[in-house]
PDB file with one MODEL, atoms N, CA, C and O in Angstrom:
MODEL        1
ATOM      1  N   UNK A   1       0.842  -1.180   0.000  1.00  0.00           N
ATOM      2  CA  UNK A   1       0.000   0.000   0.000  1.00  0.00           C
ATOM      3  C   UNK A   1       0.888   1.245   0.000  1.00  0.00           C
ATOM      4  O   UNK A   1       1.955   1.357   0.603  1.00  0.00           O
ATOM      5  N   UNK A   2       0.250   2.226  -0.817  1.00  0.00           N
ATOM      6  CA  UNK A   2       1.150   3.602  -0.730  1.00  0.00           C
ATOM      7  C   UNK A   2       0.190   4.534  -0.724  1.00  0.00           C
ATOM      8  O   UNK A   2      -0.845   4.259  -1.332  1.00  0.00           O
ATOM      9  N   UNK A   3       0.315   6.007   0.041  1.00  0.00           N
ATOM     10  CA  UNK A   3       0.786   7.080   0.079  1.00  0.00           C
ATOM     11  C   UNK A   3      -0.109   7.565  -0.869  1.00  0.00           C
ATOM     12  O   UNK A   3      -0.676   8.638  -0.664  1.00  0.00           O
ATOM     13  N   UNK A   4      -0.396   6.657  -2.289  1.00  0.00           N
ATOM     14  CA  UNK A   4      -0.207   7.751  -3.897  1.00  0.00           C
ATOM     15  C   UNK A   4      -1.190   6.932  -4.212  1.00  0.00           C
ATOM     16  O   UNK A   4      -1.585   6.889  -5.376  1.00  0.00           O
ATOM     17  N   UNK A   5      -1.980   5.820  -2.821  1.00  0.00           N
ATOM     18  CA  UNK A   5      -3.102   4.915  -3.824  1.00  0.00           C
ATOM     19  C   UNK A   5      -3.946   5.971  -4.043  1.00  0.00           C
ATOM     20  O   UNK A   5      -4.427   5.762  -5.157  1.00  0.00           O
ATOM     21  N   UNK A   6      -4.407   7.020  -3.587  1.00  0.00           N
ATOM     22  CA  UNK A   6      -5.657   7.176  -3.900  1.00  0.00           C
ATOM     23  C   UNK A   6      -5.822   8.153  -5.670  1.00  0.00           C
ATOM     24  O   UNK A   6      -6.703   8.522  -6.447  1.00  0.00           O
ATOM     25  N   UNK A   7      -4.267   8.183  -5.518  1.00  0.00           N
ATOM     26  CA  UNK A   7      -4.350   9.553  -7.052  1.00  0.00           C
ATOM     27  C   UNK A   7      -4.485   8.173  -8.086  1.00  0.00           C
ATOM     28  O   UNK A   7      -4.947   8.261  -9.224  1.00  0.00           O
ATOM     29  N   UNK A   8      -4.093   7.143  -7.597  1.00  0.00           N
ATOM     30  CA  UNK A   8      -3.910   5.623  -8.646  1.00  0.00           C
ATOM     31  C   UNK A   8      -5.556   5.245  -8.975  1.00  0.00           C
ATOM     32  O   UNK A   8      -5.937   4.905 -10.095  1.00  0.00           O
ATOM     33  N   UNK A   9      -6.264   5.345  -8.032  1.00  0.00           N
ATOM     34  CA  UNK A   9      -7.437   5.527  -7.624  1.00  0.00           C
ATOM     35  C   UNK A   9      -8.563   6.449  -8.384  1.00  0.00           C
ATOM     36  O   UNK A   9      -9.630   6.026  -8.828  1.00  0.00           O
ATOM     37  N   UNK A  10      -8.272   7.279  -8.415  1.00  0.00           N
ATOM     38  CA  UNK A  10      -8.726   8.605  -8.719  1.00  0.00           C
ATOM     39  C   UNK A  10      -8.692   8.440 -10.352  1.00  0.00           C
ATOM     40  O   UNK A  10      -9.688   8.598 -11.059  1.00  0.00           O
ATOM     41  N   UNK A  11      -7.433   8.109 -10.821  1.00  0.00           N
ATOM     42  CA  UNK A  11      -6.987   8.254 -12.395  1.00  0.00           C
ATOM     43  C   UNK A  11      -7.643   6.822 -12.750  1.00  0.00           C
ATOM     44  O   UNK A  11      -8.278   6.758 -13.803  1.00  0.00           O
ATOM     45  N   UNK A  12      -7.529   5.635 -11.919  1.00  0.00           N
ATOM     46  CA  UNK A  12      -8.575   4.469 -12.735  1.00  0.00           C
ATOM     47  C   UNK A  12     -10.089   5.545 -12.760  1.00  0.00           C
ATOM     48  O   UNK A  12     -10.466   6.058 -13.814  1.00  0.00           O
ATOM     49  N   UNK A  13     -10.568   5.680 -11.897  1.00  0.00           N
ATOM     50  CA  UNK A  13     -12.150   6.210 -12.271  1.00  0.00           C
ATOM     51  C   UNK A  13     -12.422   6.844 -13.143  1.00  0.00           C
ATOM     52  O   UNK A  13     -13.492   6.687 -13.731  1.00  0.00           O
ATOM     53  N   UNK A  14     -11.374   7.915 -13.552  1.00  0.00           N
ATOM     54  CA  UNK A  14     -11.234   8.930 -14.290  1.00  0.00           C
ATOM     55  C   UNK A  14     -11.367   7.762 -16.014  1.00  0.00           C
ATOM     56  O   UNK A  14     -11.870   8.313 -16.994  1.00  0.00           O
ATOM     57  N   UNK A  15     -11.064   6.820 -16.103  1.00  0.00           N
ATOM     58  CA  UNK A  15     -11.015   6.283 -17.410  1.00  0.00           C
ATOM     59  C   UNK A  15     -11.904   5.189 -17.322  1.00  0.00           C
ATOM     60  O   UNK A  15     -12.256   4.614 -18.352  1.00  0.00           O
ATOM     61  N   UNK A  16     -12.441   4.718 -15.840  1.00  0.00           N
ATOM     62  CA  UNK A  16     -13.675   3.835 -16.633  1.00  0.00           C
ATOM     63  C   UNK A  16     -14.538   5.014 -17.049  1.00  0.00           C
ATOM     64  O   UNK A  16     -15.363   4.566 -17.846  1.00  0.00           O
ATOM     65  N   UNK A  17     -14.687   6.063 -16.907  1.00  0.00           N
ATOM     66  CA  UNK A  17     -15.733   7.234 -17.650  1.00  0.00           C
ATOM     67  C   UNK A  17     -15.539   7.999 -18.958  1.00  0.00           C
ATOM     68  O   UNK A  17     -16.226   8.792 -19.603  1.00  0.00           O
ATOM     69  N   UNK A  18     -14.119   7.350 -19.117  1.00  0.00           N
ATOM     70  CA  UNK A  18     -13.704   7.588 -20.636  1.00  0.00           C
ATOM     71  C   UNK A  18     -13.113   8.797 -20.844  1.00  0.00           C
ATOM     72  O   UNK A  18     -13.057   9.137 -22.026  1.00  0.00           O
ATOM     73  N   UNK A  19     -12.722   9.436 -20.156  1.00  0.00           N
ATOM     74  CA  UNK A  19     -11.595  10.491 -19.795  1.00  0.00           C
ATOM     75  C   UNK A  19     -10.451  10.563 -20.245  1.00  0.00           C
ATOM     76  O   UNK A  19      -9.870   9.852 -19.425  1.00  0.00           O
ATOM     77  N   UNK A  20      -9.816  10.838 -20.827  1.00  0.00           N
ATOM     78  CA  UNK A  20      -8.260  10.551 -21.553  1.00  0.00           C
ATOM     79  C   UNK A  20      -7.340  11.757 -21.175  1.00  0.00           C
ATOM     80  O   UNK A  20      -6.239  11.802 -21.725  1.00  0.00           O
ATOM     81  N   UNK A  21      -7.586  12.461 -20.539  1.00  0.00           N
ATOM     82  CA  UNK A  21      -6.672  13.868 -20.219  1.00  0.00           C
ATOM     83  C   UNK A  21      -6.917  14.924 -18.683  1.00  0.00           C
ATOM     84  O   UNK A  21      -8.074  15.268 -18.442  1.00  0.00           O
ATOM     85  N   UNK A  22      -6.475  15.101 -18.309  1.00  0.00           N
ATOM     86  CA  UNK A  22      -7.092  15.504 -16.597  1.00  0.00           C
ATOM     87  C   UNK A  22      -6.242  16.390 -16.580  1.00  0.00           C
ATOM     88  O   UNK A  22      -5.145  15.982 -16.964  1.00  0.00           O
ATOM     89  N   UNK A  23      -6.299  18.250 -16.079  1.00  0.00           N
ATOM     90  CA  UNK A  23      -5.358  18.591 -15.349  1.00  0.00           C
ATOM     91  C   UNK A  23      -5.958  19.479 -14.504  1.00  0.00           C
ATOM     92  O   UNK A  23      -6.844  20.325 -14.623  1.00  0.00           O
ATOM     93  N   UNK A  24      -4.903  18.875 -13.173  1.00  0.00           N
ATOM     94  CA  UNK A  24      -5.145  19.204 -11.817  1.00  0.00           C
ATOM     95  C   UNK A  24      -4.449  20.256 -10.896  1.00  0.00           C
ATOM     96  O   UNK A  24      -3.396  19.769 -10.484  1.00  0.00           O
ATOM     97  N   UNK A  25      -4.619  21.323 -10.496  1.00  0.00           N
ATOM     98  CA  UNK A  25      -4.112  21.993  -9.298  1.00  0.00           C
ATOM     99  C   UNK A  25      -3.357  21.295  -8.181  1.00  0.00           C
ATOM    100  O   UNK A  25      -4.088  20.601  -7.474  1.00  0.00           O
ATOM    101  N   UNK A  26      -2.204  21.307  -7.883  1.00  0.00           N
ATOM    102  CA  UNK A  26      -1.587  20.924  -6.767  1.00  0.00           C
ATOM    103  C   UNK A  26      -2.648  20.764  -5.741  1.00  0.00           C
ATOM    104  O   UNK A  26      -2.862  19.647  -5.269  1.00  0.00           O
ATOM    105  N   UNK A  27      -3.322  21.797  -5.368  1.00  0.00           N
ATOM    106  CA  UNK A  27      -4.514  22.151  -4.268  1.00  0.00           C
ATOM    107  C   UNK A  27      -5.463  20.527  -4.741  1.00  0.00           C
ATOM    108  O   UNK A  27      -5.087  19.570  -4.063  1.00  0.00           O
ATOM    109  N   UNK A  28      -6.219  20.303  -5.446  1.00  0.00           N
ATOM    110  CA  UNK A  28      -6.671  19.240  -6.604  1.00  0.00           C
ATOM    111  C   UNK A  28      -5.783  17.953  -6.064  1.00  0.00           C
ATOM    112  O   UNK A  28      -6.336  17.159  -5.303  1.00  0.00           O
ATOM    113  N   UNK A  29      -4.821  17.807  -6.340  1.00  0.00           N
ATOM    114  CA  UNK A  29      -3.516  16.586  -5.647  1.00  0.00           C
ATOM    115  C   UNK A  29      -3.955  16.378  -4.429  1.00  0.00           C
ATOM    116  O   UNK A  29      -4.489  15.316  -4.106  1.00  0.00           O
ATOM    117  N   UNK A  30      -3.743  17.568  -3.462  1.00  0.00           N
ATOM    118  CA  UNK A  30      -3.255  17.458  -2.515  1.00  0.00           C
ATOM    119  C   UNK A  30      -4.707  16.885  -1.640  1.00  0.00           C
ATOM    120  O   UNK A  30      -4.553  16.118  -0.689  1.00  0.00           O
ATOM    121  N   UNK A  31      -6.369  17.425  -2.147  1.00  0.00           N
ATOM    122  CA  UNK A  31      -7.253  16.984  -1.877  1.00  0.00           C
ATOM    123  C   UNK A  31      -7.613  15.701  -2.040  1.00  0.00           C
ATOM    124  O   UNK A  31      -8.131  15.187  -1.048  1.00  0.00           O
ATOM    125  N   UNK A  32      -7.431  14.697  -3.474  1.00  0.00           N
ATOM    126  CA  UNK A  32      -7.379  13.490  -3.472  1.00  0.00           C
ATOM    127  C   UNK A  32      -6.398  13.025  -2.494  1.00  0.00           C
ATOM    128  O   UNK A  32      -6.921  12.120  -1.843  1.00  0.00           O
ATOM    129  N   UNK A  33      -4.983  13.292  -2.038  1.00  0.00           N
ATOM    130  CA  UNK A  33      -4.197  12.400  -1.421  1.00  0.00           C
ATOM    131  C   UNK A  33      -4.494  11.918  -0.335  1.00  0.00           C
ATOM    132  O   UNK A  33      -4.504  10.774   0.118  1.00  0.00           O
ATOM    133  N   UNK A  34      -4.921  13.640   0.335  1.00  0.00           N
ATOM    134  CA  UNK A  34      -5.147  14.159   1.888  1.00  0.00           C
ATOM    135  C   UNK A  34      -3.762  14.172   2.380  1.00  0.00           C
ATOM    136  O   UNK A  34      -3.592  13.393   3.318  1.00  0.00           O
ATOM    137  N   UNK A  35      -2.902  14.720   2.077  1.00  0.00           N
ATOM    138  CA  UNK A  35      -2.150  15.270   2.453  1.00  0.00           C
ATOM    139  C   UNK A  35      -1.525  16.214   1.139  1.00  0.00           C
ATOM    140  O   UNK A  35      -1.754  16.137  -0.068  1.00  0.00           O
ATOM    141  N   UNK A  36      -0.524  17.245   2.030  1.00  0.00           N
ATOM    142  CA  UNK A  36       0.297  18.345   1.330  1.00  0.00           C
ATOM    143  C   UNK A  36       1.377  17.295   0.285  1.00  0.00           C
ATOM    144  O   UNK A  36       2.041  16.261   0.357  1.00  0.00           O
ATOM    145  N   UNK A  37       1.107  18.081  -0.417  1.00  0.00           N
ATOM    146  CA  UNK A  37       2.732  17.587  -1.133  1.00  0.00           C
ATOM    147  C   UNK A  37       4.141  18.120  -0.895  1.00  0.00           C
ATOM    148  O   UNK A  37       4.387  19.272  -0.540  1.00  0.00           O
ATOM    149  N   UNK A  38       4.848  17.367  -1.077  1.00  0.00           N
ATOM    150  CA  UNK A  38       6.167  17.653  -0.766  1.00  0.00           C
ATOM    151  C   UNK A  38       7.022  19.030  -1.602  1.00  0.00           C
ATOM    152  O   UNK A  38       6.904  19.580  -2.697  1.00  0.00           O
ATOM    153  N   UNK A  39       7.786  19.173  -0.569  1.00  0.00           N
ATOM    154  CA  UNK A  39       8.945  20.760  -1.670  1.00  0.00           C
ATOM    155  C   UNK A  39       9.450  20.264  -2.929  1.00  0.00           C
ATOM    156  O   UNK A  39       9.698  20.969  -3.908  1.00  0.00           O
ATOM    157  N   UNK A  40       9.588  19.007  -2.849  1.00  0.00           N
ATOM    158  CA  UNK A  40      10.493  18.512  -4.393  1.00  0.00           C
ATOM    159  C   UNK A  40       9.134  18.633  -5.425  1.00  0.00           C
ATOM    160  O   UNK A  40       9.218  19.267  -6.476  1.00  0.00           O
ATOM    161  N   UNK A  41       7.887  17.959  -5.008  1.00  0.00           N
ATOM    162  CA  UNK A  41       6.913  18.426  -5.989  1.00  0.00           C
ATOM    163  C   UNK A  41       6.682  19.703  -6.428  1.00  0.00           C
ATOM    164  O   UNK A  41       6.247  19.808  -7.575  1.00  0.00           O
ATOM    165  N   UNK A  42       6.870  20.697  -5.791  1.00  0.00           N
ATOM    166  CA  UNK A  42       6.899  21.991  -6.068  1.00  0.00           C
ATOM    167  C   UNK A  42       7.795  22.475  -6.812  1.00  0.00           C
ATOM    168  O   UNK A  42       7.488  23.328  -7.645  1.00  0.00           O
ATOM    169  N   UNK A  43       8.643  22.187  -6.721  1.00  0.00           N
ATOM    170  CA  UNK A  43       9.987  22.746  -7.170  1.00  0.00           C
ATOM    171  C   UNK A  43      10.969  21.764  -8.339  1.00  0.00           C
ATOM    172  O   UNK A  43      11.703  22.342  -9.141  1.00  0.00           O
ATOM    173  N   UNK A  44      10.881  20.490  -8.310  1.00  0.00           N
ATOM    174  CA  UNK A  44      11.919  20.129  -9.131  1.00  0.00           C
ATOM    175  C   UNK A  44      10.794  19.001 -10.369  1.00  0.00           C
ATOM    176  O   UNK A  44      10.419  17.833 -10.260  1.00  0.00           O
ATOM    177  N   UNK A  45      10.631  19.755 -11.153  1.00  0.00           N
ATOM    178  CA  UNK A  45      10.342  18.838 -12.064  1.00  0.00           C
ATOM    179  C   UNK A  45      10.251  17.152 -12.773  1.00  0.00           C
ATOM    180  O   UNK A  45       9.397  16.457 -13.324  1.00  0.00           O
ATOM    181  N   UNK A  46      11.733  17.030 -12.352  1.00  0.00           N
ATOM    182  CA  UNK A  46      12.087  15.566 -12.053  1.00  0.00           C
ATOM    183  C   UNK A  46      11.100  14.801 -11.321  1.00  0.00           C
ATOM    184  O   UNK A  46      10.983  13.609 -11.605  1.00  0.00           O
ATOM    185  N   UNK A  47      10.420  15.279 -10.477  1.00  0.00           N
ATOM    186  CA  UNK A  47       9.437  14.161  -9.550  1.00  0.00           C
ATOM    187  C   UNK A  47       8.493  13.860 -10.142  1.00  0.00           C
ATOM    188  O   UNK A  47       8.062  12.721  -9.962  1.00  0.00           O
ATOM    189  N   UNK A  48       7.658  14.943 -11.274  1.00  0.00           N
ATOM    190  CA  UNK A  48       6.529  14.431 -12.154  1.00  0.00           C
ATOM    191  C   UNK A  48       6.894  13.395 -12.925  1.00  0.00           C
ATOM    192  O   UNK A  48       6.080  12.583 -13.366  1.00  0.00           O
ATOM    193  N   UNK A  49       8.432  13.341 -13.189  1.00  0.00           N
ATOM    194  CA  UNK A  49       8.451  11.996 -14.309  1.00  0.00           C
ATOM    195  C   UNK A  49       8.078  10.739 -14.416  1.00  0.00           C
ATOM    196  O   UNK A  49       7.954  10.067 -13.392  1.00  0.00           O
ATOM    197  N   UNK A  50       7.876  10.290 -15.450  1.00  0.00           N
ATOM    198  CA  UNK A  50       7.035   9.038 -15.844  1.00  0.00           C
ATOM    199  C   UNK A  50       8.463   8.054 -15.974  1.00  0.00           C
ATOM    200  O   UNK A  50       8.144   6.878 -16.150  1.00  0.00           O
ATOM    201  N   UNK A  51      10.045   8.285 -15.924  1.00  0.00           N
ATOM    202  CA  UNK A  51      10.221   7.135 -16.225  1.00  0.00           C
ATOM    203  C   UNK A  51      11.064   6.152 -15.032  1.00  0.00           C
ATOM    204  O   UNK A  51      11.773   5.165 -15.228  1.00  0.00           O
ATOM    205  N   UNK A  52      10.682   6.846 -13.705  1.00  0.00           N
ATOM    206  CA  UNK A  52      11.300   5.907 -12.595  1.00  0.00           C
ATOM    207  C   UNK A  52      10.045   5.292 -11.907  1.00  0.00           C
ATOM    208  O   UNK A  52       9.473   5.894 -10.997  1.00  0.00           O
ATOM    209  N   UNK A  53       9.605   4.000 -12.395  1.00  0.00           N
ATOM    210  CA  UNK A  53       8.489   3.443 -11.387  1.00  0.00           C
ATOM    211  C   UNK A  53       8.925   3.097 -10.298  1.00  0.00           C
ATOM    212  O   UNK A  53       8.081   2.491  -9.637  1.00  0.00           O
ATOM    213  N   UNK A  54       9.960   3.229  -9.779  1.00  0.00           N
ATOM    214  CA  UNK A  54      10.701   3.061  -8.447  1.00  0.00           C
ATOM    215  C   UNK A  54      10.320   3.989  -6.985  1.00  0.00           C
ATOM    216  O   UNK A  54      10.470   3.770  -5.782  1.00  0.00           O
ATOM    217  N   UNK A  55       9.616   5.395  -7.987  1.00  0.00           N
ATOM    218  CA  UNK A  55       9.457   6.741  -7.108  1.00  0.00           C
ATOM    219  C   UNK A  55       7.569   6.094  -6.747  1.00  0.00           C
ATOM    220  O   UNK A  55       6.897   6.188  -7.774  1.00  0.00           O
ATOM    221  N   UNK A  56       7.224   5.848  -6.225  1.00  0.00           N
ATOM    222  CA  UNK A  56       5.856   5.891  -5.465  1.00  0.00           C
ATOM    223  C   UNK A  56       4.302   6.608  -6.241  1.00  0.00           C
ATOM    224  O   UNK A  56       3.144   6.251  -6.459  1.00  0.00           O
ATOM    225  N   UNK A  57       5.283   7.957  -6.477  1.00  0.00           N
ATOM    226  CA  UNK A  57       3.855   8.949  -6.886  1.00  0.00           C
ATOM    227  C   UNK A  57       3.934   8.583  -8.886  1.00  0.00           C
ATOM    228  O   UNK A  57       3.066   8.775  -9.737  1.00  0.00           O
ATOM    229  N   UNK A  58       5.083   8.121  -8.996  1.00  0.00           N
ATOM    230  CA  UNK A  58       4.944   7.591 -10.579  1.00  0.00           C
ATOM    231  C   UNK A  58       4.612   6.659 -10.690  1.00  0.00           C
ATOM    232  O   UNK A  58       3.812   6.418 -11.593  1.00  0.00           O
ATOM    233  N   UNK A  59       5.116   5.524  -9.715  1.00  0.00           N
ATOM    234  CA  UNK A  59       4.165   4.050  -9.785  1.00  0.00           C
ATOM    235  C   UNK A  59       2.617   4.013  -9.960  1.00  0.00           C
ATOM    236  O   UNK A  59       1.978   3.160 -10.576  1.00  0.00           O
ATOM    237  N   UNK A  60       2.005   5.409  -9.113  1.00  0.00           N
ATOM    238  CA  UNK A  60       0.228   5.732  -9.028  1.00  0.00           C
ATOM    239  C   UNK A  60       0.499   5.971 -10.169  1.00  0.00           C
ATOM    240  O   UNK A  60       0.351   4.887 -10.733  1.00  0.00           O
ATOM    241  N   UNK A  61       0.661   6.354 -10.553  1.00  0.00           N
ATOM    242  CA  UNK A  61      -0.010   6.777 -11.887  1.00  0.00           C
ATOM    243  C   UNK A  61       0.133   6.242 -13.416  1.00  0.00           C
ATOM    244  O   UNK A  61      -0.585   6.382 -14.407  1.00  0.00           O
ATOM    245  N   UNK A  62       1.263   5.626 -13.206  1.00  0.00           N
ATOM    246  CA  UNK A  62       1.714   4.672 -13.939  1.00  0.00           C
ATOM    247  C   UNK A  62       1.014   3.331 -13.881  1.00  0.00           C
ATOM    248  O   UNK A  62       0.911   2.634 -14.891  1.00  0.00           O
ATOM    249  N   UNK A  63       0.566   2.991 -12.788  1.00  0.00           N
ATOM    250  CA  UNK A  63      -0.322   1.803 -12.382  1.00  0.00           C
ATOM    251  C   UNK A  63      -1.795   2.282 -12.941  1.00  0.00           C
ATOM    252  O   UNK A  63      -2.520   1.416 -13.431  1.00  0.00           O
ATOM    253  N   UNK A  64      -2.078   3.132 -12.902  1.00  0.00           N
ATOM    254  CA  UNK A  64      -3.450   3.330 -12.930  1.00  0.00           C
ATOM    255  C   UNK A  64      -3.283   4.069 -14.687  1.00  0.00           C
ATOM    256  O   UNK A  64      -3.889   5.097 -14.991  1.00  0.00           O
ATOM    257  N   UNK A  65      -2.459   3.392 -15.576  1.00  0.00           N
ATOM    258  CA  UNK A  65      -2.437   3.956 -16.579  1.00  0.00           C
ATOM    259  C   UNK A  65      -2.679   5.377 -17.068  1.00  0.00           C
ATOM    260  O   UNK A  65      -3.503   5.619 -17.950  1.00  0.00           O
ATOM    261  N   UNK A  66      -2.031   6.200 -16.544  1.00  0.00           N
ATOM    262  CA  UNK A  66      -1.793   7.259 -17.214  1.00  0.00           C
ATOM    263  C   UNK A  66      -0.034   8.025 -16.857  1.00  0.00           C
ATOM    264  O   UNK A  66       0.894   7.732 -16.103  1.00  0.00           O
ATOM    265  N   UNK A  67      -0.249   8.908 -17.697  1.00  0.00           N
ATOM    266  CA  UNK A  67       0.982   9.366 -17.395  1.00  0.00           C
ATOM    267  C   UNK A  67       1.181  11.108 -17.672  1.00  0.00           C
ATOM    268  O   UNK A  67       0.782  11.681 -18.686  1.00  0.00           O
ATOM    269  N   UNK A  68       1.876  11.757 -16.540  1.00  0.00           N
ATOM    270  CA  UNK A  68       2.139  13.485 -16.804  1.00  0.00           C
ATOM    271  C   UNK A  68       2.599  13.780 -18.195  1.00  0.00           C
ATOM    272  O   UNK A  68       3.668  13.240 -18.479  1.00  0.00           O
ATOM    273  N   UNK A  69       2.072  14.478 -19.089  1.00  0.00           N
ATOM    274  CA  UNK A  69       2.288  15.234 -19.966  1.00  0.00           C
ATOM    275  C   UNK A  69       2.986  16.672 -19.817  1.00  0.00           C
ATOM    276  O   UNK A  69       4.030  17.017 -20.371  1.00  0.00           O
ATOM    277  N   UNK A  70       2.125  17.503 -18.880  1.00  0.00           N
ATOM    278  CA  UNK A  70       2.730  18.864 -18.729  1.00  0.00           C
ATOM    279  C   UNK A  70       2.788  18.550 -16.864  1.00  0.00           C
ATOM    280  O   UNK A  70       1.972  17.896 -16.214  1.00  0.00           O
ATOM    281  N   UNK A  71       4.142  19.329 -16.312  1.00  0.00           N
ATOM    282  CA  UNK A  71       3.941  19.713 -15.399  1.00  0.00           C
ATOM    283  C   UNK A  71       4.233  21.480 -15.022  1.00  0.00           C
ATOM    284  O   UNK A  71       5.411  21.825 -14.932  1.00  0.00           O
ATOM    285  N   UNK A  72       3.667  22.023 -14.916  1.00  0.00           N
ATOM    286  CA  UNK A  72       3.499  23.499 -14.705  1.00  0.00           C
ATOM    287  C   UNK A  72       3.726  23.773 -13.566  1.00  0.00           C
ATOM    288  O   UNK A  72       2.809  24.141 -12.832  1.00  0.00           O
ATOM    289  N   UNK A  73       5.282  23.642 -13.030  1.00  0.00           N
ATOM    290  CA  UNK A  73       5.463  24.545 -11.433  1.00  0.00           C
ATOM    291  C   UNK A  73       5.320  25.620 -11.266  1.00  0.00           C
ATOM    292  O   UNK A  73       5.537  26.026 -10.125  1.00  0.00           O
ATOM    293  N   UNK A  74       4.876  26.629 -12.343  1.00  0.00           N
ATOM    294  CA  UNK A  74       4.627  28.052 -12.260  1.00  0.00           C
ATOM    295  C   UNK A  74       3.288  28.462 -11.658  1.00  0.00           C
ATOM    296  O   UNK A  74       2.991  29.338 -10.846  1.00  0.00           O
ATOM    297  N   UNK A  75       2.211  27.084 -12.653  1.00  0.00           N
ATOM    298  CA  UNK A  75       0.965  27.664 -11.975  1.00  0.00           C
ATOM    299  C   UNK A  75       0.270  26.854 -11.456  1.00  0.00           C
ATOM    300  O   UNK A  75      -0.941  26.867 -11.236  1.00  0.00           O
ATOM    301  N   UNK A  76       1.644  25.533 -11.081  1.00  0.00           N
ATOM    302  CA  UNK A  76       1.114  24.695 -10.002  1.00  0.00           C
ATOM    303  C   UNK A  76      -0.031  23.472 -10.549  1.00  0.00           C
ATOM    304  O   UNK A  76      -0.638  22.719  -9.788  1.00  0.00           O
ATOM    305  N   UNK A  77      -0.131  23.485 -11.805  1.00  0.00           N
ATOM    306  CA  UNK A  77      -1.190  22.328 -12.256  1.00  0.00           C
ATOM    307  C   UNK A  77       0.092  20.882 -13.025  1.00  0.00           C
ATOM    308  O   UNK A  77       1.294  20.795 -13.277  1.00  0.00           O
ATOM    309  N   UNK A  78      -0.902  20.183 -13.104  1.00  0.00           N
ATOM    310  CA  UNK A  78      -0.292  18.800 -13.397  1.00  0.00           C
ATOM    311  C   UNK A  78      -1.258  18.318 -14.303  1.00  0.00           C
ATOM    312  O   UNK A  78      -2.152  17.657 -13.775  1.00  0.00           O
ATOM    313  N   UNK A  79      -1.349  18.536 -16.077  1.00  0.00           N
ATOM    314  CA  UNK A  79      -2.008  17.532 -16.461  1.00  0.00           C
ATOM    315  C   UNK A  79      -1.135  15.588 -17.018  1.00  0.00           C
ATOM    316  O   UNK A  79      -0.134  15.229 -17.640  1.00  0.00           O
ATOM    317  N   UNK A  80      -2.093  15.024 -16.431  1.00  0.00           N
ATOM    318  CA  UNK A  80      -1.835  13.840 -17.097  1.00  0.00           C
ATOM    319  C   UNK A  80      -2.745  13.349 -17.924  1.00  0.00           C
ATOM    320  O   UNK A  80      -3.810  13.916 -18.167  1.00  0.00           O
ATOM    321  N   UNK A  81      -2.343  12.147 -18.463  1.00  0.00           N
ATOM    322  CA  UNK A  81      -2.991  11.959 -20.167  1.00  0.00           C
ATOM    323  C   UNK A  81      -3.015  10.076 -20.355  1.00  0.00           C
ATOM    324  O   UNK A  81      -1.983   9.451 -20.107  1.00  0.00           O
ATOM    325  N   UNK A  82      -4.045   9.486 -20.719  1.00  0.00           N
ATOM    326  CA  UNK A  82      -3.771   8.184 -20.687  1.00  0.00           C
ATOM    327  C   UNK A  82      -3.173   7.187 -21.442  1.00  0.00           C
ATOM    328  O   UNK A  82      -3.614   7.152 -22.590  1.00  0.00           O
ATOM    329  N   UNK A  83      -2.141   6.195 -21.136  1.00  0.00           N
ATOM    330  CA  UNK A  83      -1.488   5.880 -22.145  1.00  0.00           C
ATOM    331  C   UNK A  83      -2.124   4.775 -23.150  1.00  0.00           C
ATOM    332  O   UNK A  83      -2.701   3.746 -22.801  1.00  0.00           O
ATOM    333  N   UNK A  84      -1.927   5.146 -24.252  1.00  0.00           N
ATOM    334  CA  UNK A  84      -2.675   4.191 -25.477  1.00  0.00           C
ATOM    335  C   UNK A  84      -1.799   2.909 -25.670  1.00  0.00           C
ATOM    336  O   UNK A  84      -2.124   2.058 -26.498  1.00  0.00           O
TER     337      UNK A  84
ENDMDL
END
């Protein structure tokens, strides 16, 4: 169990309804998680990436088939997009 089930969670529902693209407000994140996100999410880009399933919050989302397209630390949104 992790930390990041519920965004894994969140992004399956999001595609049994046939959804293919989502983007979310940190604020948005941080409400599905229930908790804050971390300074590295804020700040270093590297953590949105799709290609270490080793990192937790990429495994969610990677598990739950989709994956970040844009991450916007400027205005704080995160869309992800589902993989075909």
């Amino acid at each position: 169990m992790s930390k990041y089930d519920p965004l894994r969670d969140y992004l399956r529902n999001l595609a049994k309804s046939g959804q293919v693209k989502v983007t979310l407000s940190f604020g948005e994140l941080e409400e599905i998680l229930g908790f804050p996100l971390c300074a590295a999410a804020h700040h270093h880009r590297p953590w949105w990436g799709n290609e270490n399933e080793r990192h937790p919050q990429a495994k969610a989302w990677l598990d739950a088939g989709w994956k970040v397209v844009t991450a916007d630390l400027q205005s704080k949104k995160i869309t992800f997009q589902r993989i075909e």
